[in-house]
MIDOSE-1310 file (N, C-alpha, C; in nm, 2 decimals, decimal comma, always signed):
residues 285
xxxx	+12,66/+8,78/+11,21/+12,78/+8,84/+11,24/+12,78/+8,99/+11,20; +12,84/+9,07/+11,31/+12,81/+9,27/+11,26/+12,84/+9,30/+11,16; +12,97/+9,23/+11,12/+13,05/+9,22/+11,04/+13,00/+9,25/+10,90; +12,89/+9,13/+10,85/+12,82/+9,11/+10,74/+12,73/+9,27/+10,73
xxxx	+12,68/+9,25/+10,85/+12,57/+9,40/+10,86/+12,64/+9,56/+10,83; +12,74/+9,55/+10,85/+12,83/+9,65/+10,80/+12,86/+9,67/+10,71; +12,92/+9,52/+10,61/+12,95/+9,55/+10,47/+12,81/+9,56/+10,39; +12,69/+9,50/+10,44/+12,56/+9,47/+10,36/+12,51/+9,64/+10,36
xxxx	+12,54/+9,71/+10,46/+12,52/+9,86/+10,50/+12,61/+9,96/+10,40; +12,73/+9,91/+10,36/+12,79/+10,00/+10,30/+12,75/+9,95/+10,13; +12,72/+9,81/+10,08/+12,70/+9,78/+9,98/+12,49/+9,92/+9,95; +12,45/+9,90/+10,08/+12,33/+9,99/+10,06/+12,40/+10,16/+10,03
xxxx	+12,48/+10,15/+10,09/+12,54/+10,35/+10,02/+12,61/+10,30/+9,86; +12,67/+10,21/+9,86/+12,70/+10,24/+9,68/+12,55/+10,24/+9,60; +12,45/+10,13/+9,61/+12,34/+10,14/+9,54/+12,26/+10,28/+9,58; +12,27/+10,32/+9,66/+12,23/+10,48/+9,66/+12,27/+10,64/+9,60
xxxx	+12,44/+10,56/+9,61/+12,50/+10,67/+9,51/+12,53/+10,62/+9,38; +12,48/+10,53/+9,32/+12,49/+10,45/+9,18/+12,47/+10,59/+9,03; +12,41/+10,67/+9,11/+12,38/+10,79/+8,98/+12,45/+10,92/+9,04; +12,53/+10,97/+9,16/+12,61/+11,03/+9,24/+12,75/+10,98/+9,23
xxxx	+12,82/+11,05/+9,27/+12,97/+11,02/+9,33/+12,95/+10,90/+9,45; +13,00/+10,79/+9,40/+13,06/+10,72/+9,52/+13,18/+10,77/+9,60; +13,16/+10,78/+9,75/+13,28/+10,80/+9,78/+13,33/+10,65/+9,89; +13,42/+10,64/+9,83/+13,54/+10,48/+9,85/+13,58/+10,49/+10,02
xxxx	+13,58/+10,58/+10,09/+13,64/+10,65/+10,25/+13,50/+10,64/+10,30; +13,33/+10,70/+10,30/+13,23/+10,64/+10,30/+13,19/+10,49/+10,31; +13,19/+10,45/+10,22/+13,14/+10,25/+10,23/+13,24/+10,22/+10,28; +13,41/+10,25/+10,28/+13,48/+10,18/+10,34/+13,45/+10,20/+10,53
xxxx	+13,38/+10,36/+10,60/+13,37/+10,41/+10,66/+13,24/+10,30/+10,73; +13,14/+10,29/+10,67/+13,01/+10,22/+10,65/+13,10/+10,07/+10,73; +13,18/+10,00/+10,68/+13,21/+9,89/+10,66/+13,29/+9,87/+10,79; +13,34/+9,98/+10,83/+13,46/+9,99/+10,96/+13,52/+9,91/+10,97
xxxx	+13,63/+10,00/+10,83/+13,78/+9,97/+10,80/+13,77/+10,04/+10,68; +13,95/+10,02/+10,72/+14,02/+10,16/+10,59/+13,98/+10,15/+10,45; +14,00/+10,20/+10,39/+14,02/+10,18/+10,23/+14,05/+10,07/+10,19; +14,17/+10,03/+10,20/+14,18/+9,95/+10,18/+14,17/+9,79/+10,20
xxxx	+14,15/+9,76/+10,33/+14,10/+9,64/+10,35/+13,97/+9,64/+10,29; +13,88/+9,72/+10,30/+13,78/+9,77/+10,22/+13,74/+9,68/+10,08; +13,84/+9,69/+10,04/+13,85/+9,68/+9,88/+13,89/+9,55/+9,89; +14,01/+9,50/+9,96/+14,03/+9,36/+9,92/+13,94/+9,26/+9,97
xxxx	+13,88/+9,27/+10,09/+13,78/+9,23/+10,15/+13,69/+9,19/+10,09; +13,65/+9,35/+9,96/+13,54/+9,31/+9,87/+13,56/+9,22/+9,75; +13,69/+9,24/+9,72/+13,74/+9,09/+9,64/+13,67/+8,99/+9,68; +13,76/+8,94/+9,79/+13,78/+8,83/+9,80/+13,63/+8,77/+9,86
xxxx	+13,53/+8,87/+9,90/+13,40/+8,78/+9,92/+13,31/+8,81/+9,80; +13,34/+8,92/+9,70/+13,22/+8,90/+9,61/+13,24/+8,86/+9,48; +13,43/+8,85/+9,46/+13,45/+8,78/+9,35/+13,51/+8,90/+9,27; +13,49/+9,00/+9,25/+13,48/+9,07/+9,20/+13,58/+9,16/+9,25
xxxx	+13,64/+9,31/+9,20/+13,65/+9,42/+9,24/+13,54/+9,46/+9,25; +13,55/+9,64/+9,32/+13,40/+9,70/+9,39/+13,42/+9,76/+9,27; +13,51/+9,81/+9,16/+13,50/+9,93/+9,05/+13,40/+9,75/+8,98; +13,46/+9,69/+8,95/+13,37/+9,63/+8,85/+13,26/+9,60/+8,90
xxxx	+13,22/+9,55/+9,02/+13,08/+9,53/+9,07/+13,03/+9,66/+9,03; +13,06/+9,80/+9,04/+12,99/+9,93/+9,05/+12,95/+9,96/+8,90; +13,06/+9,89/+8,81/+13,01/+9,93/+8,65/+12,94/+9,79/+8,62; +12,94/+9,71/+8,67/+12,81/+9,61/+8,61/+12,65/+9,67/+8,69
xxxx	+12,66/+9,70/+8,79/+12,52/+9,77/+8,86/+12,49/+9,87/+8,78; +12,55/+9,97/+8,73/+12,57/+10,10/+8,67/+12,50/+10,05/+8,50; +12,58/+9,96/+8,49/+12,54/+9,90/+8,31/+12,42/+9,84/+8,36; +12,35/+9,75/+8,43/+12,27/+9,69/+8,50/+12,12/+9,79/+8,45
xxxx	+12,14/+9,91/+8,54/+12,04/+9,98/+8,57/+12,02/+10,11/+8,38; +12,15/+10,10/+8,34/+12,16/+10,17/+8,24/+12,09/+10,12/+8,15; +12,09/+9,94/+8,10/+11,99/+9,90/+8,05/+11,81/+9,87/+8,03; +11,85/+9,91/+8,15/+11,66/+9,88/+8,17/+11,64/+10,07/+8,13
xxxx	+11,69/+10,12/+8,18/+11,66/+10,30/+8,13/+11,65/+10,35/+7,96; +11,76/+10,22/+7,91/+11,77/+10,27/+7,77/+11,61/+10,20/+7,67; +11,61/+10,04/+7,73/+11,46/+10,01/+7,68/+11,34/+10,06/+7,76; +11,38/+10,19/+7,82/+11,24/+10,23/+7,80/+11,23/+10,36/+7,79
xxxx	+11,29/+10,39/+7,66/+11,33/+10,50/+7,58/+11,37/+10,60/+7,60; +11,48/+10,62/+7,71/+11,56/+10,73/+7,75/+11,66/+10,71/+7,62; +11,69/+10,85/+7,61/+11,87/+10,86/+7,52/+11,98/+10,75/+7,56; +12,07/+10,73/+7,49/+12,18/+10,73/+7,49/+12,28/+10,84/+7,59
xxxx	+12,24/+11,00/+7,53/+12,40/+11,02/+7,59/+12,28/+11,11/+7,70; +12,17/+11,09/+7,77/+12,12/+11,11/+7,87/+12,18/+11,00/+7,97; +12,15/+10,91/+7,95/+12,16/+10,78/+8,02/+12,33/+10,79/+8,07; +12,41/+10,81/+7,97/+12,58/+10,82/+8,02/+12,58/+10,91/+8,09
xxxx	+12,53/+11,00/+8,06/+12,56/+11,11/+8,15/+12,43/+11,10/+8,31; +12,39/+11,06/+8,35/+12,33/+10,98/+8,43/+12,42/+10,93/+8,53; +12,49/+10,80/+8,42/+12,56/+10,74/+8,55/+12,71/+10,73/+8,53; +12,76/+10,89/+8,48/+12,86/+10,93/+8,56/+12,97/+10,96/+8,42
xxxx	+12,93/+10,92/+8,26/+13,01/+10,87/+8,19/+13,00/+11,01/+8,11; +13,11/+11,16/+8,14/+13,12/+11,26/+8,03/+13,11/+11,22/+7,85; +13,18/+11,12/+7,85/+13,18/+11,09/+7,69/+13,09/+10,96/+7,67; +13,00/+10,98/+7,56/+12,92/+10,87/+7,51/+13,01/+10,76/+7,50
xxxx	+13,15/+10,79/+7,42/+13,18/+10,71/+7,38/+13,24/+10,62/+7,49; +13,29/+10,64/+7,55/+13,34/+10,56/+7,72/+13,21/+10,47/+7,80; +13,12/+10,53/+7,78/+12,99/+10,49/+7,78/+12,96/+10,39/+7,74; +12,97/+10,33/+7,60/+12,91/+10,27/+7,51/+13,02/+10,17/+7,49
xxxx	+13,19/+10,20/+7,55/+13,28/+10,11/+7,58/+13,27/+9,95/+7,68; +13,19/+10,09/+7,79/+13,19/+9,99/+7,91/+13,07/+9,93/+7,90; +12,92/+9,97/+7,84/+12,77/+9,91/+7,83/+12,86/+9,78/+7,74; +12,90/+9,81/+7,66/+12,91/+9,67/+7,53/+13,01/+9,56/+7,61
xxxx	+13,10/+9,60/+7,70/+13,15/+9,51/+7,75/+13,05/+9,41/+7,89; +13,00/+9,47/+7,96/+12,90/+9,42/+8,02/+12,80/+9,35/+7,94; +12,75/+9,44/+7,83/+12,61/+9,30/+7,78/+12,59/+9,25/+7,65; +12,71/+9,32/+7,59/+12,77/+9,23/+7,43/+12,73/+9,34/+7,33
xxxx	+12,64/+9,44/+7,36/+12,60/+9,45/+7,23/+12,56/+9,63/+7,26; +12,59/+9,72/+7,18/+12,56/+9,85/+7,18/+12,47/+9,92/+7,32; +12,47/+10,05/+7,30/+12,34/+10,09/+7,36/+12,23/+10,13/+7,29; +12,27/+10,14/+7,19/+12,19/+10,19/+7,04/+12,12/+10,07/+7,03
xxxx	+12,16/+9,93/+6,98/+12,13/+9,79/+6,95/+12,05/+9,74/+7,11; +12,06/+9,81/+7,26/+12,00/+9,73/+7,34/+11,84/+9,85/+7,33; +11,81/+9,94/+7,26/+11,68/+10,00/+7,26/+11,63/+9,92/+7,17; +11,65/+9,87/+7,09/+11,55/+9,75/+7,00/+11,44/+9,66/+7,07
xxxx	+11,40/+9,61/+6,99/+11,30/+9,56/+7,09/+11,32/+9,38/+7,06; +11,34/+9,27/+7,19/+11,42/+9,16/+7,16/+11,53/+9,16/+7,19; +11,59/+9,30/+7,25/+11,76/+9,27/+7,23/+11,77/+9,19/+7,39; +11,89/+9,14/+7,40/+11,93/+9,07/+7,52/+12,02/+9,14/+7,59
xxxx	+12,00/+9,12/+7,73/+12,10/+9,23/+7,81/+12,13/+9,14/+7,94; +12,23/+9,17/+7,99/+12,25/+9,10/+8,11/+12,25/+9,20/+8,25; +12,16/+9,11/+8,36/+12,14/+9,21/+8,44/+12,22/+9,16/+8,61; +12,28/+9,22/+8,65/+12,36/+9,18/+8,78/+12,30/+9,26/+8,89
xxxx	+12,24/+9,19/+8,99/+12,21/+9,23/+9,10/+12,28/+9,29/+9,22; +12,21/+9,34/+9,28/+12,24/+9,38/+9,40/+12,31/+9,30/+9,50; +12,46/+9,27/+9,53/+12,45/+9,24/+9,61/+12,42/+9,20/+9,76; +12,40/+9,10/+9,87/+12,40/+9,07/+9,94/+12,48/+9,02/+10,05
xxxx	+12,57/+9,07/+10,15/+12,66/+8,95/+10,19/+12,57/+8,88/+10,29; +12,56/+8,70/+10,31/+12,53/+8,66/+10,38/+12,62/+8,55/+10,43; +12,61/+8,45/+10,55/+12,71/+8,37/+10,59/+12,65/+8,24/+10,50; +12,80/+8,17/+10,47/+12,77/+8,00/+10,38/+12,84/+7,95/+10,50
xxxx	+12,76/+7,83/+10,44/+12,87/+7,69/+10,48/+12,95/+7,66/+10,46; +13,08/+7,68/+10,54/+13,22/+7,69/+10,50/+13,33/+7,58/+10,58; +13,44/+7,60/+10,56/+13,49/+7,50/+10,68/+13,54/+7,37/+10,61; +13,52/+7,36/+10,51/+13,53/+7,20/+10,49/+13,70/+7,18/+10,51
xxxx	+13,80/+7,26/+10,43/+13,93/+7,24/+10,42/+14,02/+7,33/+10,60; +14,08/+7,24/+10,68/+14,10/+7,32/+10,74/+14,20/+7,47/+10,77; +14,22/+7,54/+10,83/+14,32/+7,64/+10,83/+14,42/+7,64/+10,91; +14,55/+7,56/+10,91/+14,65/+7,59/+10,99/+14,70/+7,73/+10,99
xxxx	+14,71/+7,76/+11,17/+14,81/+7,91/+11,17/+14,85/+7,95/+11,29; +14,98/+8,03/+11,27/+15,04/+8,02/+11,41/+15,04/+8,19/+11,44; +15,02/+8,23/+11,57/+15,05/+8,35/+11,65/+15,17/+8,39/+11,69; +15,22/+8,44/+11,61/+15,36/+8,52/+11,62/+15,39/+8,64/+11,67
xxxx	+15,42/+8,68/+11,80/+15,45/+8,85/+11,79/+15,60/+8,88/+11,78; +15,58/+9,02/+11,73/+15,79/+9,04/+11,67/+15,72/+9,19/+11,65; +15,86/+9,22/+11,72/+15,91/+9,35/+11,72/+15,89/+9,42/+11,62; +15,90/+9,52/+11,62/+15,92/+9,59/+11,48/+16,09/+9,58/+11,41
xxxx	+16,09/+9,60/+11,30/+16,19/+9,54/+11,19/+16,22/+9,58/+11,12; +16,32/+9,58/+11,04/+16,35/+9,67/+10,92/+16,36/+9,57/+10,80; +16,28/+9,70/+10,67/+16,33/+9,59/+10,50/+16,41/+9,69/+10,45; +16,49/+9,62/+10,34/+16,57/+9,68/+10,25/+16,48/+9,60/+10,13
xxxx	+16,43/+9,74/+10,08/+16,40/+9,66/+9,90/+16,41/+9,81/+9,81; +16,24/+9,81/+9,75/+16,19/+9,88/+9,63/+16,07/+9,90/+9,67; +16,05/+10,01/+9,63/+15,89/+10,04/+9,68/+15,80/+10,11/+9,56; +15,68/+10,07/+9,51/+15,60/+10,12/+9,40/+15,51/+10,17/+9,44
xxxx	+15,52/+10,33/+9,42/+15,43/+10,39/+9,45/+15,26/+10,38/+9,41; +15,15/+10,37/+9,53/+15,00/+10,34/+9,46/+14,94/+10,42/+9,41; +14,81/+10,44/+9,40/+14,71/+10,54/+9,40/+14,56/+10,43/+9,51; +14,48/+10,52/+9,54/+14,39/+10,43/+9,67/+14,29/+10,33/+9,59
xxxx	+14,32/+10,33/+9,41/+14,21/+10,20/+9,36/+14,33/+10,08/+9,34; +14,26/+9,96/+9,44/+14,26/+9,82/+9,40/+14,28/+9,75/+9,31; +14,20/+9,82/+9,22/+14,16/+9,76/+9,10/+14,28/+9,74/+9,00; +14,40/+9,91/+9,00/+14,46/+9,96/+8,93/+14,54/+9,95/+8,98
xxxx	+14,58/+9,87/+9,12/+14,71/+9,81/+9,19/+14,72/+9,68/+9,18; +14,61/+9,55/+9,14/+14,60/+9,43/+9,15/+14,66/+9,43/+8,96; +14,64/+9,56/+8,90/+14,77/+9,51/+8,77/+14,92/+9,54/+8,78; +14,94/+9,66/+8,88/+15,05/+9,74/+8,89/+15,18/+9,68/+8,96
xxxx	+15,06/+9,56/+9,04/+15,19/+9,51/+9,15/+15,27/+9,39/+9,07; +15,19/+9,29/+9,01/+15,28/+9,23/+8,95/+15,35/+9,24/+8,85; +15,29/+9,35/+8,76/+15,42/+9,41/+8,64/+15,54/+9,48/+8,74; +15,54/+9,49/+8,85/+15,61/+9,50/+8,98/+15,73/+9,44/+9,02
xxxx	+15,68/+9,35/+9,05/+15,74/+9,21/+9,03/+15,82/+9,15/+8,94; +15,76/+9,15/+8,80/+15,84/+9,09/+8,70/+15,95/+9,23/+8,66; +15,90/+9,33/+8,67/+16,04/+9,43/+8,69/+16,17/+9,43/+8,73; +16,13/+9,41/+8,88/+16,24/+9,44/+8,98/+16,30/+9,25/+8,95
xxxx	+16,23/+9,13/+8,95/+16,28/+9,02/+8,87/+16,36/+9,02/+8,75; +16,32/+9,11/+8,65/+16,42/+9,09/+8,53/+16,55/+9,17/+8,51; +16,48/+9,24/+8,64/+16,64/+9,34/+8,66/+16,77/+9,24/+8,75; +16,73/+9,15/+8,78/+16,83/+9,07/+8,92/+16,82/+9,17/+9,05
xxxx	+16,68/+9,26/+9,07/+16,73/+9,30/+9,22/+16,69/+9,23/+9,31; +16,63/+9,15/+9,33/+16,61/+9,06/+9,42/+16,73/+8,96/+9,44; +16,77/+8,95/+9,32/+16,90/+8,87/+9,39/+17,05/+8,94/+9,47; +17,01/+9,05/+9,44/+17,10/+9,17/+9,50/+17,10/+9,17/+9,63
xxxx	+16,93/+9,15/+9,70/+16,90/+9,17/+9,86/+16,93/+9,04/+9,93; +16,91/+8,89/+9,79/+16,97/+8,79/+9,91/+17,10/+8,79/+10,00; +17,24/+8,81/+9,98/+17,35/+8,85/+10,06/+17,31/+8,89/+10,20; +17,20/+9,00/+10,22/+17,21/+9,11/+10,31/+17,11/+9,05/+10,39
xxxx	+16,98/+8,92/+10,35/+16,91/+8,88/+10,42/+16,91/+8,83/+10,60; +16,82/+8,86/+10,66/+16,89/+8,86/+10,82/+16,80/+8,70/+10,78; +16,89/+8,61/+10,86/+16,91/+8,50/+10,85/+16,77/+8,41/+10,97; +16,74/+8,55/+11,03/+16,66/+8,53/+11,15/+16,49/+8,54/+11,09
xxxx	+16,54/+8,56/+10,96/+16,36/+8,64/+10,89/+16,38/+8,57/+10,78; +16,43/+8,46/+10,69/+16,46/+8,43/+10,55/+16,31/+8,48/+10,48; +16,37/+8,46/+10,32/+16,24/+8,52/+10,25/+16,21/+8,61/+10,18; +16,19/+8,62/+10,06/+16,16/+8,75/+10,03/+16,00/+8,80/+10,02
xxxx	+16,01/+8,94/+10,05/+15,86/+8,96/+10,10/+15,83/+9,07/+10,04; +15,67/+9,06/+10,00/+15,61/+9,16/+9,97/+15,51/+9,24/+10,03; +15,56/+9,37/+10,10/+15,47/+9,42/+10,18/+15,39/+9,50/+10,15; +15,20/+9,52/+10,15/+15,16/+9,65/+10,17/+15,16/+9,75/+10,24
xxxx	+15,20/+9,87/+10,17/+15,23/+10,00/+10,30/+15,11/+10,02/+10,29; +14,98/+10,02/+10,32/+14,86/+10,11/+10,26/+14,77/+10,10/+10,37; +14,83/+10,14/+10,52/+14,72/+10,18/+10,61/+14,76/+10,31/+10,67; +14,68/+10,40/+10,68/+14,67/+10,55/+10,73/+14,76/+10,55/+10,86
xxxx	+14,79/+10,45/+10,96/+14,87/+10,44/+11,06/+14,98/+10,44/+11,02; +15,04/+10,39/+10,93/+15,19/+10,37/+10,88/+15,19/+10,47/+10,82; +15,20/+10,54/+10,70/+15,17/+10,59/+10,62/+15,08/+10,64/+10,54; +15,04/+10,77/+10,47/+14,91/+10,80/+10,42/+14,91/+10,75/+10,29
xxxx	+15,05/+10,78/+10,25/+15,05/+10,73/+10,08/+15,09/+10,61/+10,04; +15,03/+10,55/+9,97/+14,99/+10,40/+9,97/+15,17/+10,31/+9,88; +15,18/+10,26/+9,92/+15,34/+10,19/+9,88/+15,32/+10,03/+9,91; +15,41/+10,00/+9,76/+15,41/+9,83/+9,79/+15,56/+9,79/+9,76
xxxx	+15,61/+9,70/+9,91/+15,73/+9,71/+9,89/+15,79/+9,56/+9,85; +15,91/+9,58/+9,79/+15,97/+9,41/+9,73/+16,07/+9,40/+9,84; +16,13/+9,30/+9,93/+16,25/+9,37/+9,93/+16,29/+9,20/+10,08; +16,37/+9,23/+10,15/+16,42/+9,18/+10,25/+16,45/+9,19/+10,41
xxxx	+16,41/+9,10/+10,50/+16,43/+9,15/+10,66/+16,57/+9,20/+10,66; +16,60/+9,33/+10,68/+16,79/+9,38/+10,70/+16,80/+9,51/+10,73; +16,88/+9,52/+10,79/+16,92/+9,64/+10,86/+17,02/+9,71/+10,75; +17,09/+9,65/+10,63/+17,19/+9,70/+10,55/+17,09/+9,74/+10,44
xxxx	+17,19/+9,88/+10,44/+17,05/+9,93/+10,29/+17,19/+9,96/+10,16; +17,23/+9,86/+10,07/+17,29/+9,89/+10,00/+17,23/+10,03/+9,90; +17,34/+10,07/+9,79/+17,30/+10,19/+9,69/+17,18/+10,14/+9,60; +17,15/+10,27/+9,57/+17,00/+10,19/+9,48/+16,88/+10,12/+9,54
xxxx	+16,90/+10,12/+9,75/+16,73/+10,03/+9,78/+16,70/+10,14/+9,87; +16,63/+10,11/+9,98/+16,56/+10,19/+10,05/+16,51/+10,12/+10,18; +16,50/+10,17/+10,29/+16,46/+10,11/+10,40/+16,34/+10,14/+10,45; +16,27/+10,02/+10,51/+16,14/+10,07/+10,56/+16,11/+9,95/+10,69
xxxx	+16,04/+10,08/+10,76/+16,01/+9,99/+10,90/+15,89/+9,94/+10,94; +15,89/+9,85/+10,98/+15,73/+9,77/+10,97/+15,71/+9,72/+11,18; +15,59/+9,79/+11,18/+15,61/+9,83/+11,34/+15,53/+9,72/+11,40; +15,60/+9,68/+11,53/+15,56/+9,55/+11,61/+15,41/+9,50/+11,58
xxxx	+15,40/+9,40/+11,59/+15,30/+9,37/+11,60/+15,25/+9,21/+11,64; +15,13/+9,16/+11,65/+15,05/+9,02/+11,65/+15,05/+8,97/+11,50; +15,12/+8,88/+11,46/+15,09/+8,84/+11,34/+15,01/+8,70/+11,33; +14,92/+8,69/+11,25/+14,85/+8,56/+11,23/+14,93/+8,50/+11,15
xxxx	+15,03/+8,40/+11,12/+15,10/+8,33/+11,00/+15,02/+8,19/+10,92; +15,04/+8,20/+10,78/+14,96/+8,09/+10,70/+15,07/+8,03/+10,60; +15,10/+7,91/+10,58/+15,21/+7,86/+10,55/+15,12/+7,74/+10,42; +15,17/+7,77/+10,30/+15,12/+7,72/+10,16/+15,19/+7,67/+10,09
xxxx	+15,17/+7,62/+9,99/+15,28/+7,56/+9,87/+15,18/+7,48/+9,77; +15,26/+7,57/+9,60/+15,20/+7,50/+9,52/+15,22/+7,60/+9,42; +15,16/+7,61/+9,28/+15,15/+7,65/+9,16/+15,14/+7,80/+9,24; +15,23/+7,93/+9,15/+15,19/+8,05/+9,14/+15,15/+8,11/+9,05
xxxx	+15,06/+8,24/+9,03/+15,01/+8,28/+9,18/+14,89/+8,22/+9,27; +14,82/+8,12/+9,19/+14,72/+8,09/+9,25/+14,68/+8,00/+9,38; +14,76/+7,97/+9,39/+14,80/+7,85/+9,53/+14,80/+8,00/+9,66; +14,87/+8,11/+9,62/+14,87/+8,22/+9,79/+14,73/+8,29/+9,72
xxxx	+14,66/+8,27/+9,60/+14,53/+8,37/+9,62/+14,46/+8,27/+9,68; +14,48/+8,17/+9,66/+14,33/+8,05/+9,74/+14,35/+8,08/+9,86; +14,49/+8,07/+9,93/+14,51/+8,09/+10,04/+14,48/+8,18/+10,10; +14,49/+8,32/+10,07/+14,48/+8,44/+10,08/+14,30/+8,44/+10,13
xxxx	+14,24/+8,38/+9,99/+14,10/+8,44/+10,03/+14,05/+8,34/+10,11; +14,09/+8,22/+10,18/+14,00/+8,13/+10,27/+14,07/+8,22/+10,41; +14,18/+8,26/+10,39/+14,23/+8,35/+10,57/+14,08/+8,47/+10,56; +14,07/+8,53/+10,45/+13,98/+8,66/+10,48/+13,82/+8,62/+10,47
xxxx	+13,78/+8,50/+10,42/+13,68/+8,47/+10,39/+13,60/+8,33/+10,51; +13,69/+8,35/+10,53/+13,68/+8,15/+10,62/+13,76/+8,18/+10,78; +13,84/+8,20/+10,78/+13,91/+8,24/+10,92/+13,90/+8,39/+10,97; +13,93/+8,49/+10,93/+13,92/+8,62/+11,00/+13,77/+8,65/+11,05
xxxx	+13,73/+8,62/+11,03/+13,54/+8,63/+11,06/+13,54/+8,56/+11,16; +13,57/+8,43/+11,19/+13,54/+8,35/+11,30/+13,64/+8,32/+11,39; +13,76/+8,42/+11,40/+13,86/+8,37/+11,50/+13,87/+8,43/+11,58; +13,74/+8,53/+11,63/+13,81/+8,65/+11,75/+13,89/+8,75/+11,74
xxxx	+13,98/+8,72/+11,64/+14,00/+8,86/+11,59/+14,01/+8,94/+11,50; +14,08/+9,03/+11,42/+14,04/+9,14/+11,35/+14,16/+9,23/+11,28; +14,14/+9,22/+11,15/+14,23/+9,27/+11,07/+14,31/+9,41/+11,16; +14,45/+9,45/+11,24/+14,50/+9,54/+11,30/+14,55/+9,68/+11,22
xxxx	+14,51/+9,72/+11,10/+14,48/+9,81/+11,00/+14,67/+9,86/+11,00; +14,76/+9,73/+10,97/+14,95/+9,74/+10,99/+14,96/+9,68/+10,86; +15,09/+9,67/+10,83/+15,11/+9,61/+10,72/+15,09/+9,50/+10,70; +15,09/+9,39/+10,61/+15,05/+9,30/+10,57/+15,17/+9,23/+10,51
xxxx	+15,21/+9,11/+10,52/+15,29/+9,08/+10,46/+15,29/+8,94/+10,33; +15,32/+8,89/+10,27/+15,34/+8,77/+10,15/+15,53/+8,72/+10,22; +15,52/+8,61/+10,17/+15,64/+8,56/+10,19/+15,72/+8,47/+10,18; +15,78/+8,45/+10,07/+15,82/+8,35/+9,94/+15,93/+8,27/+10,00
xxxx	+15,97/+8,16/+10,04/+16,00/+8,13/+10,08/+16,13/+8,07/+9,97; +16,09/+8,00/+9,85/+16,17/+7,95/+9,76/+16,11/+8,07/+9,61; +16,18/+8,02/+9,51/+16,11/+8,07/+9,41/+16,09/+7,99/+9,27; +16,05/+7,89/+9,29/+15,99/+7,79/+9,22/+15,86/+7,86/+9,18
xxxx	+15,82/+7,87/+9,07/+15,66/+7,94/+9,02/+15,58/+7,81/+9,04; +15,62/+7,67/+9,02/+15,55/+7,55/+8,98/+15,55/+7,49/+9,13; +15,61/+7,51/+9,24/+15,61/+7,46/+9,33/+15,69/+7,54/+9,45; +15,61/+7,63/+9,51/+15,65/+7,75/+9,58/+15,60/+7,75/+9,72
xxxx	+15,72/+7,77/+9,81/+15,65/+7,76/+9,98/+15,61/+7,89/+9,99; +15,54/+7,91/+10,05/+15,55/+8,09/+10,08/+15,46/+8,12/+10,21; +15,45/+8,20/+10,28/+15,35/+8,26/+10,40/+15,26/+8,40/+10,34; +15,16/+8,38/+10,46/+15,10/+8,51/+10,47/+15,10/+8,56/+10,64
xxxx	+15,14/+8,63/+10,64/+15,16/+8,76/+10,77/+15,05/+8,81/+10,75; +14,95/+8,79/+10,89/+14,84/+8,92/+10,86/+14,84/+8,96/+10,99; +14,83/+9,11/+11,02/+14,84/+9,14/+11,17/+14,72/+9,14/+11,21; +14,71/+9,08/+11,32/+14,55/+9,09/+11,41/+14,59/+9,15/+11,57
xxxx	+14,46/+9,15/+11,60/+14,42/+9,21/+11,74/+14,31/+9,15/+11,76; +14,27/+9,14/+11,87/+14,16/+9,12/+11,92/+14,04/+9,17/+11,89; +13,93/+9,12/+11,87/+13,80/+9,17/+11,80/+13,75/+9,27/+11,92; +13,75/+9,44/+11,91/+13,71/+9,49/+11,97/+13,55/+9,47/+12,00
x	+13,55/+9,52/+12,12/+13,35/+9,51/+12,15/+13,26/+9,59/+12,06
């Protein structure tokens, strides 16, 4: 699949700039697709975030340099770390034990490889989903401003959530819900077509923007829909990664770089209906 050969191509530019600036627009570039799909993409097939895959490679290679008698604050500064002490934060969380304590001789270190993407055997659970097109729309919610790391949005969004929750605004937008879209939804703004600056929004299908919300328009599109229920959050992340891991690869088409939607149907945490909206297009040639 190109697909693979593209992200396997851009996993080859981070291990080349492993002691350089990675740049995130590069391997996402490599990978062909934005930033952001980029990133979640790399979740969801390597398990990992790319900042933590990049600082276990980084601690990886740091340890084999320190047992064979490079410095300490040579080595940090190497791979990218101005302060020893930041340095010797992230080595000890990677392999238990100092950088001072991994030049001994005996010491134990853990080493994480290079990446690979290759295709598994998958398929076993099937994937219901239906092809929906719809106009473009309007929400009324809340919007939290991002920054372009993943890593530092996959904590930001649900302290997010439990915010705008402990305030009752969500119960403010049900009244105003268009009855033709029930749900409350959570949308990413974070493709360069919509918008440059990255926004995640809480909020409701409506045309009414009471005091205190904000409107935003989410532009026509093909939507692939996925329909779940069960324990949150982990019932829409299973879900989530068999759509990007198991179905988008093999259905002909292709992430359409539009917003993205979630979509809560009840709000039971123990037993919750909810969708995923993901916009596609046809797999270009």
């Amino acid at each position: 699949m190109e697909w693979l050969d593209w992200f396997n191509d851009s996993i080859a530019y981070v291990e080349e700039q492993l002691t350089n600036e990675i740049v995130l627009e590069e391997a996402a570039r490599r990978a062909k697709c934005s930033t952001y799909h980029y990133q979640r993409m790399f979740s969801y097939i390597a398990g990992v975030t790319l900042g933590e895959y990049i600082r276990r490679r980084k601690m990886s290679l740091a340890g084999v340099d320190l047992q064979q008698g490079q410095k300490v604050i040579e080595v940090a500064a190497k791979y990218g770390y101005e302060s020893p002490t930041a340095f010797n934060r992230v080595f000890k969380t990677v392999h238990g034990i100092t950088p001072q304590e991994a030049k001994k001789d005996g010491a134990k270190l853990t080493s994480y490889p290079m990446l690979t993407f290759a295709i598994t055997v998958k398929g076993v659970h099937a994937v219901e989903y239906q092809l929906i097109e719809k106009e473009a729309f309007y929400v009324t919610g809340l919007g939290l401003a991002l920054g372009k790391d993943m890593e530092e949005n996959q904590q930001k969004i649900p302290e997010f959530w439990n915010e705008v929750a402990a305030a009752g605004r969500v119960q403010e937008l049900l009244p105003i819900m268009d009855g033709n879209s029930p749900g409350v939804l959570g949308i990413n703004l974070m493709t360069k077509e919509v918008q440059e600056k990255w926004e995640y929004v809480i909020g409701v299908a409506s045309k009414e923007v009471p005091i205190g919300f904000k409107q935003y328009k989410i532009p026509a599109a093909k939507w692939a829909v996925f329909s779940g229920e069960g324990p949150m959050p982990y019932s829409i992340q299973d879900l989530a990664k068999q759509v990007f891991t198991e179905w988008l690869p093999t259905s002909g088409f292709e992430y359409a770089e539009l917003p993205d939607m979630e979509v809560y149907l009840d709000n039971n945490p123990t037993d919750a209906k909810f969708q995923i909206w993901l916009p596609v297009r046809l797999k270009r040639a």
